[in-house]
C-alpha positions as CSV (number, residue, x, y, z in Angstrom):
1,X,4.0,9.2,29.0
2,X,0.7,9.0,27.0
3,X,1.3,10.8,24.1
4,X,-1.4,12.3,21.6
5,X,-0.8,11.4,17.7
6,X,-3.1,13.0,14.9
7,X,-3.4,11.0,11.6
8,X,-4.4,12.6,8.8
9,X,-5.7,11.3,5.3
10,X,-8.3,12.2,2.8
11,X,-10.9,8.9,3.5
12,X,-11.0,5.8,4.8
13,X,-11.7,4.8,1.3
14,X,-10.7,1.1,-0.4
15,X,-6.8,2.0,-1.4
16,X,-3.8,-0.1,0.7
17,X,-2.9,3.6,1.7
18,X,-5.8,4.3,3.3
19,X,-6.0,0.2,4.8
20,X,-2.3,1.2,6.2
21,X,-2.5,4.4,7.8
22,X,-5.4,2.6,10.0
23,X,-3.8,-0.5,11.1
24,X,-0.7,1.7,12.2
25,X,-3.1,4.5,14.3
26,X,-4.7,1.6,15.7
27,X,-1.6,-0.1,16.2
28,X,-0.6,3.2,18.3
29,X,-4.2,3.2,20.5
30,X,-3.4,-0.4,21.3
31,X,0.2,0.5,22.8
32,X,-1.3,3.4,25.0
33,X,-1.5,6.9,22.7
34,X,-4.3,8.9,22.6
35,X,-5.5,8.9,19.2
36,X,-7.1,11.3,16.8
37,X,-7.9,9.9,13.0
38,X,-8.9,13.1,10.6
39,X,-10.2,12.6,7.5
40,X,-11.6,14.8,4.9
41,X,-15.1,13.0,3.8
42,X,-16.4,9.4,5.3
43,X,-16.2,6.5,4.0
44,X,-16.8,3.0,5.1
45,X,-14.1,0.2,2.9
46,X,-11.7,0.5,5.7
47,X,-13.4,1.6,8.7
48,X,-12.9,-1.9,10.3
49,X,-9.3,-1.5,10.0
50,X,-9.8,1.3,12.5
51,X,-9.8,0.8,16.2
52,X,-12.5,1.8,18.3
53,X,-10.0,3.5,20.6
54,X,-9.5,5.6,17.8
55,X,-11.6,9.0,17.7
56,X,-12.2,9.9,14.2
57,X,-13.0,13.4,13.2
58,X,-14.5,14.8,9.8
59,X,-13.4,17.9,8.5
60,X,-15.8,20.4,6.5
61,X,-16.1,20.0,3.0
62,X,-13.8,21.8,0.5
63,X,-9.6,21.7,0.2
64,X,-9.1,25.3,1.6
65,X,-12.2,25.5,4.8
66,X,-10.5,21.7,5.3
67,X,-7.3,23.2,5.4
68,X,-8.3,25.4,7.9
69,X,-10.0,23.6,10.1
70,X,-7.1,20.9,10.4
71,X,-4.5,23.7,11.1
72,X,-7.5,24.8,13.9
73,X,-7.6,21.5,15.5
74,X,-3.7,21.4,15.6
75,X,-3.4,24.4,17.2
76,X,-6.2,23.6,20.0
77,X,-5.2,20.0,20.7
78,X,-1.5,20.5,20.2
79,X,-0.8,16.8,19.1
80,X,2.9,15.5,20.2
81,X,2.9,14.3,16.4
82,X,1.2,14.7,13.2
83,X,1.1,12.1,10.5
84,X,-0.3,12.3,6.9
85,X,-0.7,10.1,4.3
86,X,-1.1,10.5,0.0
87,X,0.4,13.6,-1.7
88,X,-2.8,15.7,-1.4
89,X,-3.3,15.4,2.3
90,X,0.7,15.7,2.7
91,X,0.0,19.1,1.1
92,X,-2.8,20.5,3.0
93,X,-1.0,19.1,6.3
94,X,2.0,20.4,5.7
95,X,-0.1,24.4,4.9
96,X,-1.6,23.2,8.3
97,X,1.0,22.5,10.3
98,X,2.3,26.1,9.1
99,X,-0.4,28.1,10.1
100,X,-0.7,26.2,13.4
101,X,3.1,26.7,14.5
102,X,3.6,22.6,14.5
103,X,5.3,22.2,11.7
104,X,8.0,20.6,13.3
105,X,6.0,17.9,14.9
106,X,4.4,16.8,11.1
107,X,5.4,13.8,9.2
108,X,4.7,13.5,5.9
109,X,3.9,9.5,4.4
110,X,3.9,8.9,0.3
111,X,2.4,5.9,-0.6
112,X,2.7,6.0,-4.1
113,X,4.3,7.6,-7.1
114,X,3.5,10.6,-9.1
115,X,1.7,8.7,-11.6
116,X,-0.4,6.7,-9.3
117,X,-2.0,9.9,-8.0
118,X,-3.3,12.2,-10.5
119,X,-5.5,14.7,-8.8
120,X,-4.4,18.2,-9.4
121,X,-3.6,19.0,-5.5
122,X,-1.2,15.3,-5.4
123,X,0.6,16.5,-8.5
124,X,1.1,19.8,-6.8
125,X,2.1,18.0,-3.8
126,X,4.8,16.1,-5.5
127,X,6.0,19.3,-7.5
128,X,6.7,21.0,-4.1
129,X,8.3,17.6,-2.3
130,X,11.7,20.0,-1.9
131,X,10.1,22.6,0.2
132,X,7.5,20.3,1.9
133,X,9.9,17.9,3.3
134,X,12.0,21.1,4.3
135,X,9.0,22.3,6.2
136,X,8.1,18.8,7.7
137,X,9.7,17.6,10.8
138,X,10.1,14.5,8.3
139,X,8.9,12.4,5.7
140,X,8.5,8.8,4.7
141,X,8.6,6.8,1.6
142,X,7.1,3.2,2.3
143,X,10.1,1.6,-0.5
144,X,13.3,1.9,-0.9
145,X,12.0,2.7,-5.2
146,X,9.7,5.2,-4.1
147,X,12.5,6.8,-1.6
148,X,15.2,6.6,-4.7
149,X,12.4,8.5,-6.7
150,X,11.5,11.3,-4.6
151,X,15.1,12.2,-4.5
152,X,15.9,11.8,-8.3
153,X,12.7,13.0,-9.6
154,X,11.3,15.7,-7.0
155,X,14.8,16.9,-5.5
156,X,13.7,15.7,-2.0
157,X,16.8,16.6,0.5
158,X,18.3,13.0,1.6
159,X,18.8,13.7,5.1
160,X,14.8,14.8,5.5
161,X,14.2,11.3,4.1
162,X,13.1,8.2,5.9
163,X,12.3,4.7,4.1
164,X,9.5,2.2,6.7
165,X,8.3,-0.2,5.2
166,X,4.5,-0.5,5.6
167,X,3.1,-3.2,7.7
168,X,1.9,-5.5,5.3
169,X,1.4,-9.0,6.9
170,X,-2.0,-10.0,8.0
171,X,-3.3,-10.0,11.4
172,X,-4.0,-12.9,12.2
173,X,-1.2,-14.4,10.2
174,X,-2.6,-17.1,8.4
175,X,-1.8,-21.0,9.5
176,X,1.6,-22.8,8.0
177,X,0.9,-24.0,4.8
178,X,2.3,-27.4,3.7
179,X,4.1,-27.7,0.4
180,X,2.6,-30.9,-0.6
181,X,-0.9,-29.3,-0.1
182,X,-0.2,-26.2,-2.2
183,X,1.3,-28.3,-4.9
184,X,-2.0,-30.3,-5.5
185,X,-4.5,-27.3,-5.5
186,X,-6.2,-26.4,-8.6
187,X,-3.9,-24.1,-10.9
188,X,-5.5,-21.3,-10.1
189,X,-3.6,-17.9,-10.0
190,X,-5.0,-14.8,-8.7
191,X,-4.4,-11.0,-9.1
192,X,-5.4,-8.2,-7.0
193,X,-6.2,-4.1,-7.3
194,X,-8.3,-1.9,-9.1
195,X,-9.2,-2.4,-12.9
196,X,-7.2,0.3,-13.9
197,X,-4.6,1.3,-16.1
198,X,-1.6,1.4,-13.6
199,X,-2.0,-2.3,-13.0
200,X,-1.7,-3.4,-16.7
201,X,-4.0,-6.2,-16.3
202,X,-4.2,-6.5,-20.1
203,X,-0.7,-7.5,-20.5
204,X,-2.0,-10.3,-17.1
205,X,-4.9,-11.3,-19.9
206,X,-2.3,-11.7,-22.6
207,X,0.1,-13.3,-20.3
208,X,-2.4,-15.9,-19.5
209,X,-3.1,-16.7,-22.8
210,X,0.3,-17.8,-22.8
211,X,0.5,-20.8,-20.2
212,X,1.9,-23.7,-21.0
213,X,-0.8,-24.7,-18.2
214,X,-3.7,-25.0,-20.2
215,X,-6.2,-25.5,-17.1
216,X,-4.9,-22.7,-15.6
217,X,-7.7,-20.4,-14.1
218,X,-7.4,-16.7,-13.5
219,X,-9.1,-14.5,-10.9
220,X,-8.5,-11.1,-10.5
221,X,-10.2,-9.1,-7.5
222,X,-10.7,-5.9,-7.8
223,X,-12.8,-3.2,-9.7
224,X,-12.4,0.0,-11.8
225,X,-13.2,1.5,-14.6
226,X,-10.8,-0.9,-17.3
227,X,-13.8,-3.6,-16.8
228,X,-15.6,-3.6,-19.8
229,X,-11.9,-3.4,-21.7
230,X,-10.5,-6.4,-19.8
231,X,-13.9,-8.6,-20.3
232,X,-13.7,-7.4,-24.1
233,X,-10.1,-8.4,-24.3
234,X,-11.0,-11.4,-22.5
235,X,-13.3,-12.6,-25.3
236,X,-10.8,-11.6,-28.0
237,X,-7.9,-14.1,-26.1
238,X,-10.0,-16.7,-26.2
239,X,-9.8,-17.4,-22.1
240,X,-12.9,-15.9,-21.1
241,X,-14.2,-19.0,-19.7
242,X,-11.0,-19.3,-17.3
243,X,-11.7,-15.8,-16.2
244,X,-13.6,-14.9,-13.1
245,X,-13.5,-11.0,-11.9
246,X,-16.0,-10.9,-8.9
247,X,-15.1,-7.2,-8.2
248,X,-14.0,-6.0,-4.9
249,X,-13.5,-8.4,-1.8
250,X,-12.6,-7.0,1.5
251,X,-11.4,-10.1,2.3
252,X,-9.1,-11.8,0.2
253,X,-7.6,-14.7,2.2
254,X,-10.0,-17.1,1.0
255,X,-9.1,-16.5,-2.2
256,X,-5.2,-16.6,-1.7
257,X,-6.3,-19.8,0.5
258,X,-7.3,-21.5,-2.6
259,X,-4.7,-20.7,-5.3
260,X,-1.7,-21.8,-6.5
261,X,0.2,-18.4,-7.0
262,X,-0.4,-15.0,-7.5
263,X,0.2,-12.5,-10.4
264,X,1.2,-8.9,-10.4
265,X,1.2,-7.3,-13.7
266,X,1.7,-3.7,-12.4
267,X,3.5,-0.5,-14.5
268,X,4.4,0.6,-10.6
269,X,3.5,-0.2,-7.3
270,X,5.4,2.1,-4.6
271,X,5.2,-0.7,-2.2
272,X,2.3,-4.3,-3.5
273,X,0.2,-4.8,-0.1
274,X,-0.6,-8.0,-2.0
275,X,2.5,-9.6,-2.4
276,X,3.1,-9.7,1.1
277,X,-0.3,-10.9,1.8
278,X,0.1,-13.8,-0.7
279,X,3.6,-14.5,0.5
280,X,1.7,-14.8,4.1
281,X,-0.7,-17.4,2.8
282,X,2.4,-19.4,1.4
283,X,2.0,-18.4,-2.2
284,X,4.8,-18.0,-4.9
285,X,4.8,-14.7,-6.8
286,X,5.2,-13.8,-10.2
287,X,5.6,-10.3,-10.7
288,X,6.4,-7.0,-13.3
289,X,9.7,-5.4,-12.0
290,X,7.5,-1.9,-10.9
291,X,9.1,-1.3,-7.8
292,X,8.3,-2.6,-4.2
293,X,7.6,-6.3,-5.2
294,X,11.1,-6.3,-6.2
295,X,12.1,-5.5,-3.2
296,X,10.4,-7.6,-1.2
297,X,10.6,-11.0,-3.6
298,X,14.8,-10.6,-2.7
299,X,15.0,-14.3,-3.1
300,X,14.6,-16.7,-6.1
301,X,11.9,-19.3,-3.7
302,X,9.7,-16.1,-3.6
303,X,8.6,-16.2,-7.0
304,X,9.7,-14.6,-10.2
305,X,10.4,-11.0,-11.8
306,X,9.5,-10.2,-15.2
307,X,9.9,-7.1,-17.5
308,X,6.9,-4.2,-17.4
309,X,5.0,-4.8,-19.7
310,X,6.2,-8.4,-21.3
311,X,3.5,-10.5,-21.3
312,X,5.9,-13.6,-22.9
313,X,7.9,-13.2,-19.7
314,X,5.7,-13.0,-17.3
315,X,3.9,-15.9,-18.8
316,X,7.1,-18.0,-18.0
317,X,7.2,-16.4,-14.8
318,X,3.8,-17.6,-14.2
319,X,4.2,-21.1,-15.5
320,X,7.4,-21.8,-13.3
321,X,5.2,-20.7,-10.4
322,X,2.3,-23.1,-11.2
323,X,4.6,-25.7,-12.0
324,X,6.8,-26.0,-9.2
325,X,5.2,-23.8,-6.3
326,X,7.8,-24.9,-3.5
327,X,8.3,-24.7,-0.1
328,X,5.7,-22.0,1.6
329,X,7.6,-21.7,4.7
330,X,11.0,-19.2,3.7
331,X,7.6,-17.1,2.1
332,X,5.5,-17.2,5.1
333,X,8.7,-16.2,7.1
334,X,9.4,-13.6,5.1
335,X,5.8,-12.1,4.6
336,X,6.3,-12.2,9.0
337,X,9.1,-9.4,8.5
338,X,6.4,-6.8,7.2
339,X,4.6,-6.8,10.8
340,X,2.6,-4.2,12.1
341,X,4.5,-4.2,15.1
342,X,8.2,-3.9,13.0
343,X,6.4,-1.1,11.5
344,X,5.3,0.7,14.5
345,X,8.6,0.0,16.2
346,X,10.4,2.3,13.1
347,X,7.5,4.8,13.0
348,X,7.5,5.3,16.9
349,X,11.8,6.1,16.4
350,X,11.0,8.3,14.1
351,X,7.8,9.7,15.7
352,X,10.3,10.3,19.3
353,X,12.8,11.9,17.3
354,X,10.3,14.7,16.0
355,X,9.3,15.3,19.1
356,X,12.9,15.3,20.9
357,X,13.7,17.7,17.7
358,X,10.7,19.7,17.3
359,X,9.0,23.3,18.6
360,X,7.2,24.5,20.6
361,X,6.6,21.6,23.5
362,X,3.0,20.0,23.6
C-alpha cells in the first residue's frame, strides 16, 4: 500500500532539526510513500537534504491563517500520518490536527529542550506537553535525556512517549579511516553549531587555552550572534592566532576529514548531530555531559565526558583525545548504528501503529 505522510516544520532553515526531518521524509519517498513537506516560510540551508520526490508546500504567512490552512490541507488530503517537528510547529499541528478530525493520525517530534527554543509559541508548546501528547496519536523525543525530561519537567504521560533516535550518520558514510593516519594529522580539533550561548563556546576558548598541546589549532564552524564575544575573548586568551571561525559550512566533512578530534562544549544538546558525524569520520570526542553525546559516546574508545561548564576538564578531555586518538573503527561502527534507514525502520513502527490505532480511516 502506498501511503501518504505529511511532514510538517516551520523552515527548512540551518538547524539539525530541520537537516533531520528532511533526510527522514525523503527517506520515506525513496521507500514508496507519497510525500507532502509543509513548511511555514522558505528557506534554502537544507533544501538539498530534501528529495525531489518530495512535494513541498508553503503555508500563508502568520501563526493563526498558518494554522488554518495546515488543518485545511489535512482535512482535504487526509494524510495516513502526520509528523511535526520543534515545539512551535508541534503546537500549531497538534490545533490542526483538532480542527481537521486527524488528531489521531499526528505525531508530534521534539528535538530539543525547553531552553534551546525560546520563541513564545515553543515555550507554550512545552507548557502544554501533558495535553498535547494526550491529543497526539504519539510523540517522540529524539534521546533518551530529552525523553526523561519531558516526563519530569512537563508531566508528559509515559505511555504516549516514544524515544528514536534521529538518523545521524552521513550518507555516504565516509571511507575507513586508519589509526596510524589519524594519529599523524595536524592537532587540529574542531567544534561545530551556532555561536550562541547554549553551546558555551567560551568555556571551548578557555578550555583551549588549557592544552598541554601547545600547537593545537582550533576551528569552530558555525555562526551566531556570540561572534564578536568569542573573537574578543579570543584576544584576551591569548590563542587568537590558533583560532579560525569560517562561519557556516554546509559541508563539514572536509573539515572532520582533517582533524584530530572534535570538541563539544554544550550547556545541552537533546541529541549532538555532530558527534555522530565526527564519530563517522573516525574522530575521538571530547564532550560537556549536556545530554545526547552522553548517550551516544557509551564507551571509553569514543572519547571523553567532562562537567558543563569546566573548562580544566574538558581541557584534559581534549588533551587525552589529541594525544592518543586510537582506533577509528569501534567509532565508525558505532556512528553506523544512527542510520537513516534504523531510523526509518522505528519511525515507520511507530507511523503503522498510528494508523492501525487511529480515526477515521484515510
Amino acid at each position: 500500500m502506498t501511503r501518504s505522510l505529511l511532514f510538517y516544520t516551520h523552515a527548512l532553515a540551518s538547524g539539525g532539526a530541520e537537516r533531520v526531518f528532511a533526510r527522514i521524509a525523503s527517506g520515506f519517498a525513496a521507500r514508496g510513500d507519497r510525500v507532502t513537506f509543509v513548511v511555514d516560510f522558505a528557506a534554502q540551508d537544507t533544501l538539498p537534504f530534501l528529495s525531489q520526490a518530495v512535494t513541498l508546500r508553503i503555508l500563508p504567512k502568520g501563526h493563526a491563517a498558518a494554522t488554518i490552512a495546515l488543518a485545511k490541507m489535512i482535512g482535504a488530503d487526509k494524510p495516513h500520518a502526520s509528523l511535526s517537528a520543534i515545539s512551535v510547529s508541534n503546537l500549531k499541528h497538534a490545533a490542526a490536527a483538532v480542527l481537521a478530525g486527524r488528531r489521531r493520525r499526528a505525531i508530534l517530534t521534539y528535538h530539543g529542550f525547553f531552553e534551546s527554543e525560546p520563541e513564545r509559541l515553543s515555550r507554550i508548546g512545552y507548557y502544554l506537553t501533558p495535553l498535547l501528547t494526550r491529543t497526539a496519536g504519539a510523540t517522540v523525543a529524539v534521546s533518551r535525556s530529552l525523553h526523561a525530561d519531558l516526563i519530569k519537567r512537563f508531566l508528559a504521560p509515559p505511555d504516549r512517549l516514544r524515544m528514536i533516535y534521529n538518523p545521524g550518520a552521513p550518507d555516504p558514510f565516509p571511507v575507513a579511516v586508519d589509526a596510524a593516519g589519524l594519529a599523524a594529522r595536524a592537532p587540529v580539533v574542531v567544534a561545530l553549531g551556532r555561536l550562541v550561548a547554549d553551546k558555551d563556546f567560551l568555556t571551548l576558548l578557555r578550555a583551549f587555552a588549557q592544552l598541554q598541546c601547545a600547537d593545537a589549532r582550533l576551528a569552530i564552524l558555525g555562526e551566531g550572534p556570540d561572534r564578536d564575544r568569542l573573537e574578543s575573548e579570543a584576544r584576551a586568551l591569548g590563542i587568537n592566532a590558533r583560532l579560525s571561525m569560517p562561519g557556516f559550512r554546509g559541508d563539514i566533512g572536509g573539515a572532520l576529514g582533517g582533524a584530530r578530534c572534535l570538541a563539544i562544549s554544550s550547556r545541552r544538546e537533546s541529541f549532538s548531530l555532530a558527534c555522530v558525524e565526527a564519530l563517522a569520520y573516525g574522530l575521538p570526542v571530547a564532550a560537556t555531559d549536556c545530554g545526547g553525546p552522553a548517550e551516544i559516546l557509551d564507551a571509553a574508545e569514543f572519547g571523553g565526558i567532562a562537567p558543563v561548564g569546566d573548562p580544566a576538564a574538558l581541557a584534559r578531555a581534549i588533551d587525552a583525545c589529541l594525544a592518543a586518538p586510537g582506533d577509528p573503527a569501534p567509532r565508525q561502527k558505532r556512528a553506523a548504528e544512527f542510520s537513516l534507514d534504523r531510523a526509518l525502520d522505528r519511525y515507520d513502527a511507530l507511523i503503522e501503529s498510528v494508523i492501525s490505532h487511529g480515526a477515521p480511516g484515510p
